[in-house]
BATI-964015 format. One line per field, with one value per residue (C-alpha): residue in one letter; x, y, z. Coordinates in steps of 0.5 Angstrom, whole numbers, plus 500, padded with zeros to 3 digits. Example, Ala and Ser with C-alpha at 12.3 -4.5 7.8 and 13.67 -1.06 7.14 Angstrom:
2
residu = [A:S]
px = [525:527]
py = [491:498]
pz = [516:514]
% end
This chain:
150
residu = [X:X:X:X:X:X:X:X:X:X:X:X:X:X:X:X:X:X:X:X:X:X:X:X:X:X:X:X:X:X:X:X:X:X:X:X:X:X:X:X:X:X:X:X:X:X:X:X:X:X:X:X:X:X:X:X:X:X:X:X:X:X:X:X:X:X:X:X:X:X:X:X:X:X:X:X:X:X:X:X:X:X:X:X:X:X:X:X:X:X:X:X:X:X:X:X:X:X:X:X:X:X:X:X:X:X:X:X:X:X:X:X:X:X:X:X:X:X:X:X:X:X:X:X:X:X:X:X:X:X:X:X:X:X:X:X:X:X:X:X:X:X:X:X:X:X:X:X:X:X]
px = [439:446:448:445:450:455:454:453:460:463:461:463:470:471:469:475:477:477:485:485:487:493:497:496:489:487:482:481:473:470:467:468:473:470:469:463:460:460:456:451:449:446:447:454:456:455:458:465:464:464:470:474:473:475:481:482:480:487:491:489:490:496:499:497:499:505:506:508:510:517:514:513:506:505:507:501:495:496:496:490:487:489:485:479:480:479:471:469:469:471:478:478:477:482:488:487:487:494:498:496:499:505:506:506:510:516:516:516:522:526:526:533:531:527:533:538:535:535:542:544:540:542:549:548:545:550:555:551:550:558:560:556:560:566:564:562:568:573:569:568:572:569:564:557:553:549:557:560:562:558]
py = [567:568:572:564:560:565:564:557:556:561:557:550:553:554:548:546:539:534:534:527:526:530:532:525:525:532:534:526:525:518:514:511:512:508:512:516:511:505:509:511:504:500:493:496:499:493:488:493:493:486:485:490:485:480:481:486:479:475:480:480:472:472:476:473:466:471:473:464:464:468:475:482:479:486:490:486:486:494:493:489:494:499:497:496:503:505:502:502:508:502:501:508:510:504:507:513:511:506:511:517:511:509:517:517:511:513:520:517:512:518:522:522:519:513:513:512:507:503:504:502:496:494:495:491:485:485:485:479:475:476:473:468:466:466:462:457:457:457:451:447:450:450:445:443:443:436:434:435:429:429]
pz = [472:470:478:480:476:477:485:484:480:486:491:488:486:493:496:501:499:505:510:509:502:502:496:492:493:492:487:486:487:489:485:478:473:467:461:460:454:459:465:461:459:466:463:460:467:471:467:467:475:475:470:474:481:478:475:483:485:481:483:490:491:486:491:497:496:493:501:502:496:492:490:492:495:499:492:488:494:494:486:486:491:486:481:485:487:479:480:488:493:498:495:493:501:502:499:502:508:507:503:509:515:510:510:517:518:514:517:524:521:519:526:528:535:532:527:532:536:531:529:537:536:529:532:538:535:530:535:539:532:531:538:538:531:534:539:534:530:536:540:533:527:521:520:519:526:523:522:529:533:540]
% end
C-alpha cells in the first residue's frame, strides 16, 4: 500500500503544468479560492459565489461607463475580472488568456523594427501637425477659428 501511495504521490509531483500559463500562472489550479470552512457548506458556498458576482458585476459596470466616462475604465474591467476570477474558471481562463496576449503585444511592441516604424511615423506626423500649424499662424495670426473674419 505504501509502494501505491509512493508511486501515486511521484506520479503527481511530476505532472507537467500546461504551457499556456506561463510564469505567473504556474502552480495556480482552477477553481475556487474560497476559504474551506465556506466550501464545505452547499448553501454557504452558493451564496458566496453569488456575492463574489455581484460586486465582479459593479465593478465591470463601473468601468464600463468609466470607458465614456473619466476613469482608468480598462484598469477596472480587468479589476472586475480579477475578482471574478477568485470564484469562476471562466474568469480564471479569461485572464489567462488576456495576460498570455498582453504579454505578446508588448513584446512584438519592443522589437526594434516595430519600434522604429513607430518612431518614423510619430515623427512624421508630428512634422505634418507642425506645418499645418505654421500655416494656420502665417495665414491668420494668433486667433481663434470661430473668430476669424471670412
Amino acid at each position: 500500500m505504501n509502494a501505491e501511495s509512493d508511486e501515486r504521490r511521484g506520479a503527481t509531483a511530476q505532472a507537467p503544468q500546461p504551457a499556456d500559463e506561463g510564469a505567473a500562472g504556474a502552480g495556480r489550479e482552477l477553481g475556487s479560492r474560497a476559504p474551506s470552512f465556506i466550501k464545505a457548506s452547499k448553501p454557504l458556498h452558493m451564496s458566496w459565489q453569488v456575492g463574489v458576482f455581484v460586486i465582479g458585476l459593479a465593478v465591470v459596470a463601473a468601468g464600463v461607463a468609466m470607458l465614456v466616462l473619466p476613469g482608468p475604465g480598462w484598469f477596472v474591467i480587468f479589476g472586475g475580472m480579477a475578482i471574478w476570477a477568485t470564484e469562476f474558471v471562466w474568469a480564471q481562463l479569461v485572464l489567462r488568456w488576456t495576460r498570455r496576449k498582453v504579454t505578446e503585444a508588448a513584446q512584438k511592441a519592443l522589437d526594434p523594427k516595430v519600434r522604429r516604424r513607430n518612431v518614423i511615423l510619430t515623427t512624421v506626423g508630428l512634422v505634418v501637425v507642425a506645418v499645418l500649424v505654421a500655416v494656420y499662424l502665417w495665414k491668420f495670426g494668433i486667433a481663434m477659428p470661430w473668430e476669424i473674419a471670412q
